[in-house]
C-alpha positions in Angstrom: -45.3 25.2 41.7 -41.9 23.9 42.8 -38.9 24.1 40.3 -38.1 21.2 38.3 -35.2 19.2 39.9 -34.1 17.8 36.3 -31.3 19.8 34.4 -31.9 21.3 31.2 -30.1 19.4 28.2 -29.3 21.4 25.2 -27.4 20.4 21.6 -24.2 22.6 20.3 -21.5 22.7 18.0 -19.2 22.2 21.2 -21.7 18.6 22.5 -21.2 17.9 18.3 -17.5 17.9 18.7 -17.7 15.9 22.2 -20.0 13.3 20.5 -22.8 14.2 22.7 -25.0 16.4 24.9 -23.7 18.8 27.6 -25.7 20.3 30.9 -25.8 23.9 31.8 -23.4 25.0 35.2 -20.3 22.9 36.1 -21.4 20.4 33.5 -20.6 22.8 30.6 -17.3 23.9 32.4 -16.5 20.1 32.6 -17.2 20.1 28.7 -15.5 22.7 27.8 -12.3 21.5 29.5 -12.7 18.2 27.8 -12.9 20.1 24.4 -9.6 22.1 24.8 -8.1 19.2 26.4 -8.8 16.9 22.9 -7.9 20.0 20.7 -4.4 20.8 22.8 -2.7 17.5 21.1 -4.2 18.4 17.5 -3.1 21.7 17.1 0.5 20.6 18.6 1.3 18.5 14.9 1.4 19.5 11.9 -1.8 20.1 9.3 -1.6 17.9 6.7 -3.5 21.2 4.9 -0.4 23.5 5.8 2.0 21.1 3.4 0.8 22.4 0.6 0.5 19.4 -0.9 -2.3 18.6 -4.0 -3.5 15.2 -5.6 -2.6 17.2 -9.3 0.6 17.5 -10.6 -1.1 20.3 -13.3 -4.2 20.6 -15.5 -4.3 21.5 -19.1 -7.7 22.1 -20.4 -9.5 18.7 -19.9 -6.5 17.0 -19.4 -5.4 16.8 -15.2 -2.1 14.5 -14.6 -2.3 12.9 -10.7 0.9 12.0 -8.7 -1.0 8.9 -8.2 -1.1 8.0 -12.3 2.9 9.4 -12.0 3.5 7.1 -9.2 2.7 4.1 -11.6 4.2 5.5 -14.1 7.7 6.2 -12.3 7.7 2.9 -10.3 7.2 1.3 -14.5 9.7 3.3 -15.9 12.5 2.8 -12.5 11.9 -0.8 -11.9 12.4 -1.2 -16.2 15.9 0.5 -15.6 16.1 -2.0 -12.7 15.5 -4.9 -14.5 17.5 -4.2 -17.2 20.4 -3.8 -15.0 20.1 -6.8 -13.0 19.5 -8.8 -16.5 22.9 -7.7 -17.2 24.3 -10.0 -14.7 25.7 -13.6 -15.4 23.2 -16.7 -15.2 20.0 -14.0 -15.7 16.8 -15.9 -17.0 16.5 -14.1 -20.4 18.1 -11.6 -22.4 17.5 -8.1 -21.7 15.8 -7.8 -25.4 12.9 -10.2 -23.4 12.4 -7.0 -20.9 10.2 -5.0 -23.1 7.5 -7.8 -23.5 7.9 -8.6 -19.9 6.6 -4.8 -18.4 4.0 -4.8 -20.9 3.1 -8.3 -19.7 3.5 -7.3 -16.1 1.7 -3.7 -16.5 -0.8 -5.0 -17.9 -1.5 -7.6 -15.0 -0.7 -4.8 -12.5 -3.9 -3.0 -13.6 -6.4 -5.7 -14.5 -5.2 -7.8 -11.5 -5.2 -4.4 -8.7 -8.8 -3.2 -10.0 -10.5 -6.7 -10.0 -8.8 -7.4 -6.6 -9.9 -4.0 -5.5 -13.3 -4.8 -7.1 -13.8 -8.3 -5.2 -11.5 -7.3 -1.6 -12.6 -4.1 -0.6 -15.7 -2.9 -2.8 -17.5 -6.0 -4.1 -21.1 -4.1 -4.5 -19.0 -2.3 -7.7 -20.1 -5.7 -8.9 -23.7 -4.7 -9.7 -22.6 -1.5 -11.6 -19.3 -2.8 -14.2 -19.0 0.4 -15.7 -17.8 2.0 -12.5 -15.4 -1.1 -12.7 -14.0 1.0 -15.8 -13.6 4.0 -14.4 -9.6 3.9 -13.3 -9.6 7.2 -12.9 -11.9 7.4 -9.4 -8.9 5.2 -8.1 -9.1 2.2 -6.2 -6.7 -0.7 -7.0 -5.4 -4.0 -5.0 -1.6 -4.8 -4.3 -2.9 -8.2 -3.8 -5.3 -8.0 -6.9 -1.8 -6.7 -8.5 0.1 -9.3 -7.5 -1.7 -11.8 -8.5 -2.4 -10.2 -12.1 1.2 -10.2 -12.8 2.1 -13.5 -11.4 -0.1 -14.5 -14.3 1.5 -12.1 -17.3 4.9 -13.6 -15.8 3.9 -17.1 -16.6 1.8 -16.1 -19.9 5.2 -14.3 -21.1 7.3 -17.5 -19.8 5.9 -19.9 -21.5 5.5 -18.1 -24.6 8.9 -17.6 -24.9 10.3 -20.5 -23.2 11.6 -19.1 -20.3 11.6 -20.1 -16.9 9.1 -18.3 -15.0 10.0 -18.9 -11.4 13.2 -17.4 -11.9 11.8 -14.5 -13.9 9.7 -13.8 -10.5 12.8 -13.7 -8.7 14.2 -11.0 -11.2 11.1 -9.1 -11.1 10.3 -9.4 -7.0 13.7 -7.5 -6.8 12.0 -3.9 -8.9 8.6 -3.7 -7.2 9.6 -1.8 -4.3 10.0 1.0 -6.3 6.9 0.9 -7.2 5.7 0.5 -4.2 7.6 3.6 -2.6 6.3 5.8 -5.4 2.6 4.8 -4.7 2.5 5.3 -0.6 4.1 8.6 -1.2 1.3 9.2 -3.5 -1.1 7.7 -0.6 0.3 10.7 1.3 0.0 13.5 -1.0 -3.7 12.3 -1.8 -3.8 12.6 1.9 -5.6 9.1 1.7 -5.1 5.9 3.7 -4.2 7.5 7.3 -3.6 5.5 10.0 -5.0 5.8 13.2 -5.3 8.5 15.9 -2.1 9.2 17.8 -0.3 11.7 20.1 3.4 10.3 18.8 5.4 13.7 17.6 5.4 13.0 14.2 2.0 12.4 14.1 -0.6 14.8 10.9 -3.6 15.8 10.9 -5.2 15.1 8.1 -8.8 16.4 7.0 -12.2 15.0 6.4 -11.1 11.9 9.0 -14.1 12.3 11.1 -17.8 13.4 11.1 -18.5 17.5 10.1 -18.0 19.5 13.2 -15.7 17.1 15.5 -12.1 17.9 16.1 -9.4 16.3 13.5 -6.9 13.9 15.4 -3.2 13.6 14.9 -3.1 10.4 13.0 0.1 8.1 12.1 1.2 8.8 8.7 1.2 5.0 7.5 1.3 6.0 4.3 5.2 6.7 5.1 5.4 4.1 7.2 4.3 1.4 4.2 6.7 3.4 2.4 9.9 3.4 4.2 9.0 -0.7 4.7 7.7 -1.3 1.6 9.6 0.7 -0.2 13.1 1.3 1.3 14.1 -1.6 3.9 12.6 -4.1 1.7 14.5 -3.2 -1.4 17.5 -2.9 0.6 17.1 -7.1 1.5 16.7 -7.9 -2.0 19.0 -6.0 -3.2 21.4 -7.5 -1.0 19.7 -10.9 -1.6 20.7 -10.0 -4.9 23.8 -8.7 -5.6 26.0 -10.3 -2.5 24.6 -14.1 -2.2 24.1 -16.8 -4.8 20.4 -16.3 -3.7 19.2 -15.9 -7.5 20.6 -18.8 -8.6 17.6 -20.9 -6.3 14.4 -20.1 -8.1 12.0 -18.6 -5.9 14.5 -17.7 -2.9 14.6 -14.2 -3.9 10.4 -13.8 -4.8 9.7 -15.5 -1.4 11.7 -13.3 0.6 9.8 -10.5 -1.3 6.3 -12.4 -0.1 7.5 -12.3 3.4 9.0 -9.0 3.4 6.1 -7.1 2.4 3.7 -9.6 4.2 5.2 -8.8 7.3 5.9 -4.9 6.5 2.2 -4.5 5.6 0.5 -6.8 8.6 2.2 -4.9 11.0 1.5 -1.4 9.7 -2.0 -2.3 9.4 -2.2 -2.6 13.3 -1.4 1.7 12.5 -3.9 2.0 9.8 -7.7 3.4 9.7 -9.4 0.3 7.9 -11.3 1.2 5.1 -14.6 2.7 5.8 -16.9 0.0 4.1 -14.2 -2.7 5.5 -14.8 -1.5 9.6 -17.2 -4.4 10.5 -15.5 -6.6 8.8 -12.0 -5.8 11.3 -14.1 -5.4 14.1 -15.7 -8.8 13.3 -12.8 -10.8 12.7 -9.8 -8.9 14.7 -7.8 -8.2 11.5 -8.0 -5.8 8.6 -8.7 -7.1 4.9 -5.5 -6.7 4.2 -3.5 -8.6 6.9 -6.1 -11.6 6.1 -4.5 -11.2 2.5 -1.0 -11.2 3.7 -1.5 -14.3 5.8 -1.4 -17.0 2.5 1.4 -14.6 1.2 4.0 -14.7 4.0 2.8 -18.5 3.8 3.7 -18.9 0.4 6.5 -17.1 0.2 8.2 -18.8 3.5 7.7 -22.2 1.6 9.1 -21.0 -1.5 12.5 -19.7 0.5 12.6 -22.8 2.6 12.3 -25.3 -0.8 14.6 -22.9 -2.9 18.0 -25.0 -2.4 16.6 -27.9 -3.4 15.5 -26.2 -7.0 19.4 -25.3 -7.2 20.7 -26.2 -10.9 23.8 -25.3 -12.8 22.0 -22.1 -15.2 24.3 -20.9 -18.5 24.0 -17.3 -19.0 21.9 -15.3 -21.5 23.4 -12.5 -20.5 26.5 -12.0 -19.0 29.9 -13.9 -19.6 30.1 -16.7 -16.8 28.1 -19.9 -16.0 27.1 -20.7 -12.5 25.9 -23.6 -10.1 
């Protein structure tokens, strides 16, 4: 009987980790080369796993406190101390005894506002089962959702104390970077929300990115990314916004830069970010991720609300501070 001229195809850990089946003779060599050659880049970065790093901050008993939760709670706390000093400056919207009822206002629209985005952006089958909704704790919130929320506590606490509440945005645009830096390091320590595969230098390799059994890539750490953008340079612009123009003296110059800024920080990361998992046919699909489609009407909004602000200059008498301005 003459020999079978077909090569015999077998499955291995090693065809698992090349995504598919390998031959026996110089086809397995050629495998095996193409194996080492994908793991060479890996193991040159750090291990995200070597950094020691842990979603907990400690556990007593049943009670486990998450640099995650902290990160809210820090950005809170540091954008309060914020606030109260920039309400300490001439021609400032309200008196800082206003700034209590304002972060309550504004936390409480941070959390409603990020889980219902999150809820209706990025996980809208949560819809058929609300008491997951409720469950804060498994994570999952929305910047835009968040946004959004306290846009709305803003003008719910404006107009019940008679307070203007574009200018109030301004005041309050200028502390959420700290919040924001606190929560994309917190991204990173969760070792959630990598970016993409990469062979940069700085690249990490973060676990449980891929299927059981196939090699972990170097990914971008867009985690730091969003928070040196996010966070640091974008802060920095308000800030300077802030303290060296007359820029919060036209209501809704300094908020719209804010819109921009992190519109444009967050679009262009994205292009360095792993969409979500449940999100993937939707980027494929459309060319963008969810969330540079929700900074598109931001960087929209906020470039109409810089380009109108001079026109909403008016002469504003302090609440706090010692001189009038125009």
């Amino acid at each position: 009987m003459r020999a079978s001229s077909s090569v015999r195809i077998r499955r291995s850990p090693l065809g698992l980790c090349l995504g598919g089946h390998y031959a026996d003779g110089d086809h397995w060599g050629k495998a095996l080369i193409q194996y080492l050659a994908a793991a060479a880049p890996a193991a040159a970065h750090v291990r995200f796993a070597d950094l020691g790093l842990h979603p907990d901050v400690f556990s007593i008993g049943f009670f486990t406190l998450r640099w995650y939760s902290l990160a809210y709670i820090a950005g809170i706390l540091v954008g309060w101390w914020y606030l109260l000093k920039l309400l300490a400056q001439p021609g400032a919207p309200m008196a800082r005894r206003h700034a209590d009822d304002l972060v309550f206002y504004a936390t409480l629209g941070i959390i409603l506002g990020g889980r219902i985005g999150y809820v209706l952006f990025y996980a809208p089958e949560m819809i058929l089962h609300p008491l997951r909704i409720l469950r804060l704790w498994d994570g999952g919130m929305s910047f835009h959702g968040g946004v959004i929320g306290t846009s709305i506590g803003i003008i719910l606490f404006a107009r019940a104390n008679k307070l203007q509440w574009l200018r109030i945005h301004d005041y309050v645009a200028c502390c959420v970077p700290f919040g924001l830096f606190f929560g994309r390091l917190a991204n990173f320590v969760n070792g959630e929300l990598w970016g993409k595969p990469t062979d940069v230098a700085w690249g990490i390799v973060f676990e449980r990115t891929v299927a059981f059994g196939m090699i972990e890539p170097a990914r971008h750490p867009s985690q730091l990314y969003e928070a040196a953008l996010e966070g640091v340079l974008l802060f920095a612009l308000l800030a300077y916004a802030f303290w060296r123009t007359k820029a919060r003296y036209q209501p809704g110059r300094l908020v719209g830069l804010f819109l921009v800024g992190y519109g444009l920080a967050r679009f262009t990361v994205e292009f360095f970010r792993e969409p979500d998992q449940q999100l993937r046919a939707f980027a494929e699909a459309t060319g963008l991720h969810m969330g540079q489609w929700l900074c598109v009407p931001m960087i929209a909004g906020g470039a109409y609300l810089m380009a109108t602000a001079p026109k909403r200059r008016v002469r504003v008498e302090p609440i706090a501070g010692t001189e009038s301005v125009a």
